[in-house]
C-alpha positions in Angstrom: -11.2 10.1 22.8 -12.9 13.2 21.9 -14.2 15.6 24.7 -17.9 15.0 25.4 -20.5 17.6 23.4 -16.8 19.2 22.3 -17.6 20.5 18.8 -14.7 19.4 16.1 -13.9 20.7 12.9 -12.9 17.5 10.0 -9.3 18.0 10.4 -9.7 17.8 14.1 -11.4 15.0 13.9 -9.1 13.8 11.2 -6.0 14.2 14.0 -7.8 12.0 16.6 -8.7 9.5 14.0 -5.1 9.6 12.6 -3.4 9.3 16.5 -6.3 6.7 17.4 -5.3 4.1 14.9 -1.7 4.2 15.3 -1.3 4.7 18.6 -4.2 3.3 20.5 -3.5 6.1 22.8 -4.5 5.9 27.0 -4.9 9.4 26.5 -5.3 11.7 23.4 -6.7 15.6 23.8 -6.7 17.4 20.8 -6.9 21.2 21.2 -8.1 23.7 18.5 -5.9 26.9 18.6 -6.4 28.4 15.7 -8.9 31.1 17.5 -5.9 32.1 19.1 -4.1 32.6 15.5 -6.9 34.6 13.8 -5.0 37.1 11.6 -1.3 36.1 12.5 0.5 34.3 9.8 -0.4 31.3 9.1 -4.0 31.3 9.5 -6.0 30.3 6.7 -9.8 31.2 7.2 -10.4 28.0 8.0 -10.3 27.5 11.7 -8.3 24.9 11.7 -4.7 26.0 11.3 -3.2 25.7 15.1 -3.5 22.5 17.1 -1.8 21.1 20.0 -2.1 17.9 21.1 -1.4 15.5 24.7 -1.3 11.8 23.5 -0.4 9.4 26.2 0.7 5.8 25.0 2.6 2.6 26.1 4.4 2.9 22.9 6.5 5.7 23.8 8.0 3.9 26.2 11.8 4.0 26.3 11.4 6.4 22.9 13.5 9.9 23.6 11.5 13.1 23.1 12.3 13.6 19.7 11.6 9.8 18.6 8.1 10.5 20.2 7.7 13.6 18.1 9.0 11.9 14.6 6.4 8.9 15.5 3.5 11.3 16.0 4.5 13.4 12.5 4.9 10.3 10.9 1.6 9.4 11.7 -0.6 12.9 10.7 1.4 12.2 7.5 0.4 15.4 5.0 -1.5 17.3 8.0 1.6 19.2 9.6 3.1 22.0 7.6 1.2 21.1 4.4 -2.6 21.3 6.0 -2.4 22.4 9.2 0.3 25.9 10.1 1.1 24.5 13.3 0.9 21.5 16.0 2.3 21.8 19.2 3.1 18.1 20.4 3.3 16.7 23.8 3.6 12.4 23.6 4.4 10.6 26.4 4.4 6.9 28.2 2.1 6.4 30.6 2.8 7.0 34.4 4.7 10.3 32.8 3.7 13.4 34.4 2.9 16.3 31.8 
């Protein structure tokens, strides 16, 4: 579900792709941070080194916090801590209020 005329780097659109196919998601927003980072550690040149991401599923129903947050690593597979510095992750059922 990317944001409309929202421009994406490839890993973002890598993430959404990644989320998209495992989770058929009611809700996914992937937000670039990295502008934030520029300079700090951690930040590569690339642009694309701090993400966080809302993804709203029916999956996650019943799944503590940490389950949720295992299931969403498990999906990015190689893109958190080996590709990507940092992702902030917020997954939740929905009819959950963020």
């Amino acid at each position: 579900m990317p944001q409309p005329n929202s421009p994406s780097g490839p890993l973002e659109a890598e993430i959404r792709e990644r989320l998209t196919a495992a989770f058929a998601p009611a809700r996914l927003d992937v937000k670039n941070d990295s502008a934030a980072h520029r300079g700090h550690m951690g930040d590569d040149g690339s642009g694309e080194s701090h993400f966080s991401i809302f993804i709203e599923a029916d999956v996650f129903k019943d799944r503590s916090r940490l389950e949720r947050q295992r299931m969403v690593n498990h999906a990015l597979g190689d893109i958190p801590g080996e590709r990507v510095h940092a992702i902030a992750i917020k997954a939740e059922a929905p009819g959950i209020v963020p």
